[in-house]
C-alpha positions in Angstrom: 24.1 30.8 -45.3 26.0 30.1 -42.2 27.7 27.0 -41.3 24.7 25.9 -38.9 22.1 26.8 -41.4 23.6 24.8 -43.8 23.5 21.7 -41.8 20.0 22.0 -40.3 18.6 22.4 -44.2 20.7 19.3 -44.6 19.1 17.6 -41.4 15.7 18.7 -42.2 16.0 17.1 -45.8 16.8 14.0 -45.0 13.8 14.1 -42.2 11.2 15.4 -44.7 12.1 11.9 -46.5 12.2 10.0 -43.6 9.1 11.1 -42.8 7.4 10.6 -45.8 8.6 6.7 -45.3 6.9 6.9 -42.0 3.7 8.0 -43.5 3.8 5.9 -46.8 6.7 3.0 -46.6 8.7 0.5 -43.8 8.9 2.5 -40.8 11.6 0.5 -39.4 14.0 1.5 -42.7 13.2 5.6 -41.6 13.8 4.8 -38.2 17.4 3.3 -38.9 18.3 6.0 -40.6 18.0 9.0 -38.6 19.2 6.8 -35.9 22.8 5.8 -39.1 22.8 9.9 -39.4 22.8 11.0 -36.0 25.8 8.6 -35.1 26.8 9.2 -38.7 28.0 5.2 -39.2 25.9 2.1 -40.3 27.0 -1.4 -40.4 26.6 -4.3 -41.9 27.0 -7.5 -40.2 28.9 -10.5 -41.8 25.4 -12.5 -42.0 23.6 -9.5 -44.1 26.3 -9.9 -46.7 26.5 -13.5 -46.8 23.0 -13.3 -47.4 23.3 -11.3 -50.4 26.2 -12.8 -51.7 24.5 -16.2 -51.5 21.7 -14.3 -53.7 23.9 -13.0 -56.3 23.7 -14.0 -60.0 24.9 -17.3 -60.6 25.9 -17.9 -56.8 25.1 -21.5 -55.7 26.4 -20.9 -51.9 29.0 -18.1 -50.5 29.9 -17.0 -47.5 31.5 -13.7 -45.8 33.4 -12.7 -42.9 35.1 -9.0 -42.9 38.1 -8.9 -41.0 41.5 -7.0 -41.2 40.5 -4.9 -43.5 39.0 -7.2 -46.0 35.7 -8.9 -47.3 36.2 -12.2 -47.7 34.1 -14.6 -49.6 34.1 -17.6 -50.2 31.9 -18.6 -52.8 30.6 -21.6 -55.6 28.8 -20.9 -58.3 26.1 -22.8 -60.6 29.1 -23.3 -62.9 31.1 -25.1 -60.4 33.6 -22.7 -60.5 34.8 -21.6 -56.2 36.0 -18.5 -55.6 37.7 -16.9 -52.6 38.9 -13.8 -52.2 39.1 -10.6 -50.2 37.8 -7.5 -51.0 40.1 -4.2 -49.7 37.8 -0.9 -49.3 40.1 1.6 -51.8 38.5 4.1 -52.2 35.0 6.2 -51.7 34.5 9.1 -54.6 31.2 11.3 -53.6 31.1 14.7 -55.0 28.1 17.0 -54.8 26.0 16.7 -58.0 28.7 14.1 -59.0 30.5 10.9 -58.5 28.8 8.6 -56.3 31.5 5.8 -56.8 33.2 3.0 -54.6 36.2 1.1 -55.6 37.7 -2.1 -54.1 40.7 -4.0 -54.5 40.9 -7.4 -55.0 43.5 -10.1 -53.5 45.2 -12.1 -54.5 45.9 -9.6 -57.2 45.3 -12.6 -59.3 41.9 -12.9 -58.7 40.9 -9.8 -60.4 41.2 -11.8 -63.7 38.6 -14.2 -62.5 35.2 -13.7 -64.3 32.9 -14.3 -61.7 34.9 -10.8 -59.5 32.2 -8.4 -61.1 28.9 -10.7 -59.3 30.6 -10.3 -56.5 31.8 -6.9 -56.5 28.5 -5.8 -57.6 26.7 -7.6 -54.8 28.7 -5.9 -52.1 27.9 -2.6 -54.1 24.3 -2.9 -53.7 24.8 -3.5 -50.3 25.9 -0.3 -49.7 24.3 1.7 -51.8 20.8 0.2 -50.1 22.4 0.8 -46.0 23.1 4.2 -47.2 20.2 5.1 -49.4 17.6 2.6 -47.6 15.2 5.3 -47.0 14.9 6.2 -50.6 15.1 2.7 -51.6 11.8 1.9 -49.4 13.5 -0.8 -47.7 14.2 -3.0 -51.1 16.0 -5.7 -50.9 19.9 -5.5 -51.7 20.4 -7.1 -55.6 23.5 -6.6 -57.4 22.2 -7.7 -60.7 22.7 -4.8 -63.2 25.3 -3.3 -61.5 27.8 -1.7 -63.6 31.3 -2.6 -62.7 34.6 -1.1 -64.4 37.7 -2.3 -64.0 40.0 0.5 -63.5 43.4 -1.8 -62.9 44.2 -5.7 -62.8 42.9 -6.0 -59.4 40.9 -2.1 -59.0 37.2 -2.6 -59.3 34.7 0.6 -59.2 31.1 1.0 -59.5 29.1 3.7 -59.9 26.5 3.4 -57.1 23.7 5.3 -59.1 23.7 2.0 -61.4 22.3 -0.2 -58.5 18.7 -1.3 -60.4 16.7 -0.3 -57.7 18.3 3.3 -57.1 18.2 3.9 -61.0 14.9 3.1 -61.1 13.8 6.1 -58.5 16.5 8.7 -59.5 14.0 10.2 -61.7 12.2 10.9 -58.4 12.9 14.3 -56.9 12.7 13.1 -53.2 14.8 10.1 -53.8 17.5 12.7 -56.5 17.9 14.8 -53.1 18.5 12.1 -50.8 21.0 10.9 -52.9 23.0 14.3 -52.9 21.9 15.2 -49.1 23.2 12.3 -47.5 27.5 11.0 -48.8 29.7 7.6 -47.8 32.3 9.9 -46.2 34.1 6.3 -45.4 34.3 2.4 -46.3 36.1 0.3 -43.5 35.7 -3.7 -43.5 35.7 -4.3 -39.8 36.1 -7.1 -37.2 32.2 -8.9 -38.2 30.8 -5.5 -40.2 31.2 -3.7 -43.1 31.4 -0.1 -41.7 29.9 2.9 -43.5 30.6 6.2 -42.5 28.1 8.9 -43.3 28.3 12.7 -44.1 26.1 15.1 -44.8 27.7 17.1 -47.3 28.4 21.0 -45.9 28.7 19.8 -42.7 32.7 20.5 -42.2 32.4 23.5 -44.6 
């Protein structure tokens, strides 16, 4: 299969699901997405993630601002305990048939021994997972509850995207299993206002 076959089976994958949103789910989710894949980057402003953030388990108020390079949050919990931070981007692990991972790094270094990092990772986790899989995900809202986070250093957090509830709970779908592997985070960039994800559709650069 040529190089231009191989991307318009791609394309027309991840329009058979966005089409089947149109005809059975929120339109407005399919129509973001082929407009995300055709300019191959999404965003999320500052006042989605806040939003989330300020959902997160155990988060009494939070909010977020990405800039140079960082998601910062500022956050108090039910406990009284207040966090701020920034979360670095590190590193975006998507393999066909395999990893689906996303690792940030936290500063102040210190911070990473703070227990409340893993809400908060996982939160922004779910975030992404739902920009980048939202048709599959029917338009559900973002919730990082359930999220498994590993700590891979002091200050190196990683999740496993395919543990966000919500995506789980469809992976034994087929549709929603080939969406997942059709459409990659090629990219994770925290912007000026946005978290930036660039996408790929894996055998594109083949």
């Amino acid at each position: 299969m040529s190089r231009k076959d191989r991307l318009r089976s791609l394309v027309r994958r991840v329009g058979d699901q966005a089409q089947r949103t149109l005809t059975s789910g929120p339109v407005t989710a399919a129509r973001k997405l082929l407009t995300d894949v055709a300019q191959r980057q999404a965003r999320v402003p500052d006042e989605a993630l806040t939003r989330v953030i300020a959902h997160a388990e155990g988060v009494r108020e939070a909010s977020v601002s990405c800039q140079e390079g960082r998601v910062r949050i500022d956050a108090t919990f039910d406990d009284g305990a207040h966090v701020e931070l920034g979360l670095v981007p590190w590193d975006v692990r998507f393999a066909p048939r395999g990893a689906k991972e996303i690792v940030f790094r936290v500063e102040p270094a210190s911070m990473g021994r703070e227990r409340h990092v893993p809400e908060l990772v996982a939160a922004v986790a779910a975030v992404v997972a739902h920009t980048l899989w939202s048709v599959a995900l029917g338009g559900a809202a973002p919730d990082g509850r359930g999220v498994f986070v590993d700590k891979e250093a002091d200050d190196l957090f990683r999740v496993d995207l395919r543990s966000v509830p919500a995506l789980r709970a469809r992976m034994t779908t087929g549709s929603v299993a080939a969406m997942v592997e059709a459409l990659a985070l090629g990219g994770l960039q925290a912007e000026d206002g946005a978290l930036s994800l660039t996408l790929e559709l894996p055998g594109l650069t083949r």
